[in-house]
C-alpha positions as a Markdown table, in Angstrom:
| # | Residue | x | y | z |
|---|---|---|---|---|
| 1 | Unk | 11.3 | -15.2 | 2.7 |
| 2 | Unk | 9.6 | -12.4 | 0.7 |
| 3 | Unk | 11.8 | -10.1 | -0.5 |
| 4 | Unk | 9.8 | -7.0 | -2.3 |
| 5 | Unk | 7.1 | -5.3 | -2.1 |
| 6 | Unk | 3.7 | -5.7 | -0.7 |
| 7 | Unk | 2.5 | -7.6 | -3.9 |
| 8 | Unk | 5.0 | -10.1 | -3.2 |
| 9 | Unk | 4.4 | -10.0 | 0.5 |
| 10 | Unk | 1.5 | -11.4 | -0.2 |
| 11 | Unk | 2.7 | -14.2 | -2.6 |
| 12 | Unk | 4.9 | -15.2 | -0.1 |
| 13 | Unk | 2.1 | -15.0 | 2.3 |
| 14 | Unk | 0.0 | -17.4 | 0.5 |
| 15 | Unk | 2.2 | -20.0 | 0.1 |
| 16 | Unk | 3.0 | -20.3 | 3.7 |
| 17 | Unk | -0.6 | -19.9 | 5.1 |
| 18 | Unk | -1.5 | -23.2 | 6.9 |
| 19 | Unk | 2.0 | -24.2 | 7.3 |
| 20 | Unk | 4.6 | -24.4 | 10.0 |
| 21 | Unk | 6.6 | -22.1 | 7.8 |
| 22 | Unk | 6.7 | -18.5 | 8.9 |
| 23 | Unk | 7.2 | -15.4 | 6.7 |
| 24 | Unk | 10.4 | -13.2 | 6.9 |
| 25 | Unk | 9.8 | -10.1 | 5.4 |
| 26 | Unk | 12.8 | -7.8 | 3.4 |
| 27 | Unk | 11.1 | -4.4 | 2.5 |
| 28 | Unk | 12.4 | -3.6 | -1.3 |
| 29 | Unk | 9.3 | -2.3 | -2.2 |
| 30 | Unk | 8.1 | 1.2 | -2.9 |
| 31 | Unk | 5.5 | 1.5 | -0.5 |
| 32 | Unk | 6.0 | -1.1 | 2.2 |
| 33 | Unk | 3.0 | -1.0 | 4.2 |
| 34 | Unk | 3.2 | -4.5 | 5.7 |
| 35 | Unk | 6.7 | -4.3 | 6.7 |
| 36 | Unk | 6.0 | -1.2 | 8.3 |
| 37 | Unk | 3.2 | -2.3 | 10.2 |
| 38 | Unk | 5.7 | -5.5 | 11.4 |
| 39 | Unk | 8.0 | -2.2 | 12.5 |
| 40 | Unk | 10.5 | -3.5 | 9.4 |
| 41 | Unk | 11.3 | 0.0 | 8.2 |
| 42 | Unk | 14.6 | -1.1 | 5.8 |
| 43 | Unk | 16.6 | -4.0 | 4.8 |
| 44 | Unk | 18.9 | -3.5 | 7.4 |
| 45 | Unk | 16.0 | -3.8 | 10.0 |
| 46 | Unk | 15.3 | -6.9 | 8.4 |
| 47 | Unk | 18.1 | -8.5 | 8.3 |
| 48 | Unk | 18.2 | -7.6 | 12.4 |
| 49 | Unk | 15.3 | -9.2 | 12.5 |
| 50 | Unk | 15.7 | -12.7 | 11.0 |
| 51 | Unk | 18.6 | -12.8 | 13.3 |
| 52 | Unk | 16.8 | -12.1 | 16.0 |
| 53 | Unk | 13.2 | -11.6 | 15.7 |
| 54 | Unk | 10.5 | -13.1 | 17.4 |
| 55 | Unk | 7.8 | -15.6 | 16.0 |
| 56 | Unk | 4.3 | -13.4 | 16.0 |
| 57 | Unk | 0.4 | -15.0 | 15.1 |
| 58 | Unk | -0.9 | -12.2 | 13.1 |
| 59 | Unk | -4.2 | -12.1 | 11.3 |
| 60 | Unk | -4.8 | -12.4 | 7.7 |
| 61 | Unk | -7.7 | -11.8 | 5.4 |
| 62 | Unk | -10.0 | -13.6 | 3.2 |
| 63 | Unk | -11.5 | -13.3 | 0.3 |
| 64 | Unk | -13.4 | -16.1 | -1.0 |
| 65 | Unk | -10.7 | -18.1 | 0.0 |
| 66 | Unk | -7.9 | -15.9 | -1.4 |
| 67 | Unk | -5.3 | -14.5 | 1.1 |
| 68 | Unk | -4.6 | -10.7 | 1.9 |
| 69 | Unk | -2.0 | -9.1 | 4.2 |
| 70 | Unk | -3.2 | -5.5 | 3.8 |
| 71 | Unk | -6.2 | -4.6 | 2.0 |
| 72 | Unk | -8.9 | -5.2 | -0.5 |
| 73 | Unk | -11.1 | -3.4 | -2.7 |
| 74 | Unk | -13.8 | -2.2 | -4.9 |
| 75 | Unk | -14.4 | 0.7 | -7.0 |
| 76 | Unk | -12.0 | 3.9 | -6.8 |
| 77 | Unk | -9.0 | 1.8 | -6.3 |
| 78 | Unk | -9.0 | -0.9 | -8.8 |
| 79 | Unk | -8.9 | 2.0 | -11.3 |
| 80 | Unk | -6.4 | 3.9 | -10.1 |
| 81 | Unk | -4.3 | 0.7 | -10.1 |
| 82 | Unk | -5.3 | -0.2 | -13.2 |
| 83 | Unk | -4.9 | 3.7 | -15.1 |
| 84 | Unk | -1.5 | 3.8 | -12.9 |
| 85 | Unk | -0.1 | 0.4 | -14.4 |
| 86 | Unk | -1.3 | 1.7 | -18.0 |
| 87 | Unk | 0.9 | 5.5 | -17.8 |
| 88 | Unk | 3.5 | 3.5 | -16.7 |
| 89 | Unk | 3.7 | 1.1 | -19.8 |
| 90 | Unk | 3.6 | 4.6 | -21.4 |
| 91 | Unk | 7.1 | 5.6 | -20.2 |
| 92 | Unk | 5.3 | 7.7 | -16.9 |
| 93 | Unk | 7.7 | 7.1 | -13.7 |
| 94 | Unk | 5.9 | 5.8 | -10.8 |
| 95 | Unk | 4.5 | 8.7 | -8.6 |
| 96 | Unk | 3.4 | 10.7 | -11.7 |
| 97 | Unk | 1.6 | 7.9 | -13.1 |
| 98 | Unk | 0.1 | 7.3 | -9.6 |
| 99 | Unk | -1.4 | 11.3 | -9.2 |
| 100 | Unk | -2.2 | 11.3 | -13.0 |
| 101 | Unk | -4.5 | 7.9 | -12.4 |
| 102 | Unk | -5.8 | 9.7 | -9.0 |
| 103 | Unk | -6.6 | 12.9 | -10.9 |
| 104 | Unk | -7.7 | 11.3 | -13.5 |
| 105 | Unk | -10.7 | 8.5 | -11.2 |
| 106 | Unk | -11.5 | 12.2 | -9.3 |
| 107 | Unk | -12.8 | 13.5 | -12.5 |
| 108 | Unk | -15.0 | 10.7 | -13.3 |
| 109 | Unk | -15.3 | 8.4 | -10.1 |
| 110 | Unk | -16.8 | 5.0 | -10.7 |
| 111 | Unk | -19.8 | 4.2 | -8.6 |
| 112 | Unk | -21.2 | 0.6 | -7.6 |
| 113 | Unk | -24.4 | -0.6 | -6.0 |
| 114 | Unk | -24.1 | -3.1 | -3.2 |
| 115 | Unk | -25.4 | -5.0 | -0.4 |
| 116 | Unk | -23.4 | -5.4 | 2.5 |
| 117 | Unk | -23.6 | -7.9 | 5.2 |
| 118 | Unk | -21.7 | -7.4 | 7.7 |
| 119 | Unk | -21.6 | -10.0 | 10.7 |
| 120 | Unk | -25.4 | -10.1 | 10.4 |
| 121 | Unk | -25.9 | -6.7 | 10.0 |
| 122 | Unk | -27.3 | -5.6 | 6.2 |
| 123 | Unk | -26.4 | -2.3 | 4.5 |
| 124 | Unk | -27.2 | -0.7 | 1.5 |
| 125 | Unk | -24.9 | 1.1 | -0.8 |
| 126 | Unk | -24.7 | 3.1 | -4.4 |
| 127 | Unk | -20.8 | 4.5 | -3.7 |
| 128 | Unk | -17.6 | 5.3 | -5.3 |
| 129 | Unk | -15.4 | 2.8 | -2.9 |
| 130 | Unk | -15.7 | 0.1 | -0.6 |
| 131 | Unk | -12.5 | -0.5 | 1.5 |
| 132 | Unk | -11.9 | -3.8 | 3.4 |
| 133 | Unk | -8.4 | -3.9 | 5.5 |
| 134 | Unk | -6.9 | -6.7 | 7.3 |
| 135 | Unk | -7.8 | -5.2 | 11.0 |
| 136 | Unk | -8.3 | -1.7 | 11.0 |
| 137 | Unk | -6.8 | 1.3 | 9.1 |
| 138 | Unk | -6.7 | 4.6 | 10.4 |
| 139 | Unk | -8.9 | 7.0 | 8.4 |
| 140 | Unk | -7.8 | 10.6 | 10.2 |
| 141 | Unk | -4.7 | 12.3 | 10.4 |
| 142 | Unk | -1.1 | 12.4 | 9.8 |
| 143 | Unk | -0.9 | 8.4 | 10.1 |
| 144 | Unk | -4.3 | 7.6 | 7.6 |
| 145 | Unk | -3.3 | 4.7 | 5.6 |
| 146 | Unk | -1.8 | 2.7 | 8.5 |
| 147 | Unk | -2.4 | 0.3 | 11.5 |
| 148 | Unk | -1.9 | 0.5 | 14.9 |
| 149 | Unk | -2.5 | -3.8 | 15.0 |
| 150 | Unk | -2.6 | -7.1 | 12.9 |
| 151 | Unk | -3.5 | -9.5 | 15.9 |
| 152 | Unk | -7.5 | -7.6 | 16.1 |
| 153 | Unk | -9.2 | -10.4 | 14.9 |
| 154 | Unk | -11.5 | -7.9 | 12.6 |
| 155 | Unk | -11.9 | -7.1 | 9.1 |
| 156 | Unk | -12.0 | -2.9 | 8.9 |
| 157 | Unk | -14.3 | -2.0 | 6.5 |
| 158 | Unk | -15.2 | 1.8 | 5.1 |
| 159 | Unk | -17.5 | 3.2 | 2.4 |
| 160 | Unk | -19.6 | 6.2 | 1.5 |
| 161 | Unk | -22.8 | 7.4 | -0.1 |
| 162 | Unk | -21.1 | 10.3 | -1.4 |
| 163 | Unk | -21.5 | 11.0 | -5.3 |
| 164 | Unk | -19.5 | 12.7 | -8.0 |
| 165 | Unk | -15.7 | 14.5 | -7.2 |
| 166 | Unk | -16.7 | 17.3 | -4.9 |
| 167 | Unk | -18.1 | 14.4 | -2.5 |
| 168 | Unk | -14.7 | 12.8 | -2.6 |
| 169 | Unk | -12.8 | 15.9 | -2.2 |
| 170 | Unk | -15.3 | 16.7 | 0.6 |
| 171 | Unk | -14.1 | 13.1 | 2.5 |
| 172 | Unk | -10.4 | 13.7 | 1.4 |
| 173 | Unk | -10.7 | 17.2 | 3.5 |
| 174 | Unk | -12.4 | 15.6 | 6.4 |
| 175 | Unk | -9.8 | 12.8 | 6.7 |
| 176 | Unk | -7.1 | 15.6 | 6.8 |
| 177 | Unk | -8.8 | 17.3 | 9.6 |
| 178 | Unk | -9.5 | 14.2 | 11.6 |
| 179 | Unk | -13.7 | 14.8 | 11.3 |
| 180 | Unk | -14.5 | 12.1 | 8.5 |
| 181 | Unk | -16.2 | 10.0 | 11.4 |
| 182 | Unk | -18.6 | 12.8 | 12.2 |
| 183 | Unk | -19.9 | 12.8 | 8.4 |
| 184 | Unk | -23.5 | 11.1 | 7.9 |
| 185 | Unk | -22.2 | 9.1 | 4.3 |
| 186 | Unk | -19.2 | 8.2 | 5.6 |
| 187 | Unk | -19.6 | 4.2 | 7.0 |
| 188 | Unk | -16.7 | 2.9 | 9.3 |
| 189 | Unk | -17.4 | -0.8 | 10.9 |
| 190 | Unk | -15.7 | -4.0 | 12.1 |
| 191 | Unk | -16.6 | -7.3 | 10.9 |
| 192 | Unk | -15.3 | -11.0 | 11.4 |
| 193 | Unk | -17.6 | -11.6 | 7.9 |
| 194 | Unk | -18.1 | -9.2 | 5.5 |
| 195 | Unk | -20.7 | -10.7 | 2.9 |
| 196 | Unk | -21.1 | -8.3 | -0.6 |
| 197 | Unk | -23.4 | -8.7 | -3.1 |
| 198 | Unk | -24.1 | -6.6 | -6.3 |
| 199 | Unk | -26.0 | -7.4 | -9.6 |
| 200 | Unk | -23.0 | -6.9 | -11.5 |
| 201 | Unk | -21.5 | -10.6 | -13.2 |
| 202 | Unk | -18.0 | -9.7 | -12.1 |
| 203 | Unk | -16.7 | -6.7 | -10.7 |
| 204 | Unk | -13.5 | -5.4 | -10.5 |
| 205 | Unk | -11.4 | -6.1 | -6.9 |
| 206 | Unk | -8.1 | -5.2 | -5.9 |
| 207 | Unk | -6.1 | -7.2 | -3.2 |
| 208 | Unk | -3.7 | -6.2 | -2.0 |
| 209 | Unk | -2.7 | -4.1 | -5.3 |
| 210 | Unk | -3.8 | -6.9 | -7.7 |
| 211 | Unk | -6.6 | -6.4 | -9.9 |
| 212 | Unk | -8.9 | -9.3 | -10.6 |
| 213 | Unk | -12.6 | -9.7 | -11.8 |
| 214 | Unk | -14.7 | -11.8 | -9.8 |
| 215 | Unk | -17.9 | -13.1 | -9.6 |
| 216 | Unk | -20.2 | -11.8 | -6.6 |
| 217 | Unk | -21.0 | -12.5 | -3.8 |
| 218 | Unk | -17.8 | -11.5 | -2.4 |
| 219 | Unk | -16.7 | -13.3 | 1.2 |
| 220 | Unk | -14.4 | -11.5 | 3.1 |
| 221 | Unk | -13.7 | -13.2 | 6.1 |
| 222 | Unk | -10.8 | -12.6 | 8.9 |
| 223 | Unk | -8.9 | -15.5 | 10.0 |
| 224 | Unk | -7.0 | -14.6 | 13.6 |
| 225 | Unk | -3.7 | -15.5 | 14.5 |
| 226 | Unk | -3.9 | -17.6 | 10.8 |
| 227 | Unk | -0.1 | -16.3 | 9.7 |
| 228 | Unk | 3.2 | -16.8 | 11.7 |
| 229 | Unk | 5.5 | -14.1 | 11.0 |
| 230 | Unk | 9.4 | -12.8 | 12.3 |
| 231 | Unk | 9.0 | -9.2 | 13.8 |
| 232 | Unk | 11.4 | -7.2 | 15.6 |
């Protein structure tokens, strides 16, 4: 039983991967996205649930062997994680601390050379992000952030070749409007492999809201049906 938020989610997650357990999910978190993508939108739909949910095979993400029930990645996000967590030990509430890190990464975004290889296909890369999601995230609209599915069998994976703020504020716009597709340095794909290689020793990665430092290459990898979870 995980009872939290995504962070622990995932925790839980990892301990029951490869067993005959399966993971019962109580949303006390502040974001939620993995309960909300099961359809658990409170406690009190979860608690519905384990009482009479049904037993789903979702997917789950890899990296190099490390589980991820949501999403993984490399550049812009690791340091707003990382700035967030640091106003916060400085007395900032949560959602401040989140648009001061934001603000604060837009001003001076990080950027990262890489080589992709993507189910065979090879990609080249100097960017401010590389996003890799446990089946695909929307990227347009009202709903970006969220899935429609967890049972794709994919890896989603977006990046850019935008550089400096005004080509992030450019993408941010473009999302909003639904057209971030139609833009030339905007890369969406799916993968069952995602390979990523950089000359960098270790390099910053977040999973699923974890920050670690890890030595390249990088293997994401998808692994259907892998989890067996309680959903309404």
């Amino acid at each position: 039983m995980a009872c939290g938020g995504d962070g622990t989610v995932s925790g839980v997650a990892a301990a029951v991967l490869g067993t005959e357990a399966a993971l019962g999910v109580v949303p006390l978190g502040t974001l939620n996205h993995f309960a909300k993508t099961l359809g658990i939108a409170s406690p009190a739909a979860a608690t519905q649930t384990l009482l009479d949910g049904k037993l789903r095979n979702i997917d789950i993400g890899m990296l190099n062997g490390r589980p991820f029930v949501n999403n993984s990645g490399i550049g812009i996000y690791p340091v707003v994680v990382l700035e967030r967590d640091s106003a916060r030990k400085s007395g900032v509430p949560r959602w401040p601390a989140f648009v001061w890190a934001c603000a604060k990464v837009i001003a001076k975004p990080p950027m990262v050379k890489l080589r992709l290889e993507a189910d065979g296909q090879w990609l080249r890369r100097r960017t401010p992000f590389l996003f890799v999601g446990n089946n695909v995230y929307r990227t347009e609209g009202l709903n970006v952030g969220t899935r429609a599915r967890l049972d794709e069998g994919v890896l989603g994976v977006c990046t850019a070749r935008h550089h400096g703020r005004l080509g992030l504020v450019r993408l941010a716009l473009r999302s909003a409007f639904g057209t971030i597709r139609q833009d030339r340095d905007f890369t969406f794909l799916t993968a069952r492999e995602l390979n990523v290689h950089t000359r960098a020793r270790r390099i910053r990665v977040s999973l699923d809201g974890e920050v670690s430092r890890i030595h390249p290459p990088l293997e994401y990898r998808i692994a259907p049906a892998a989890l067996k979870v309680l959903a309404p």
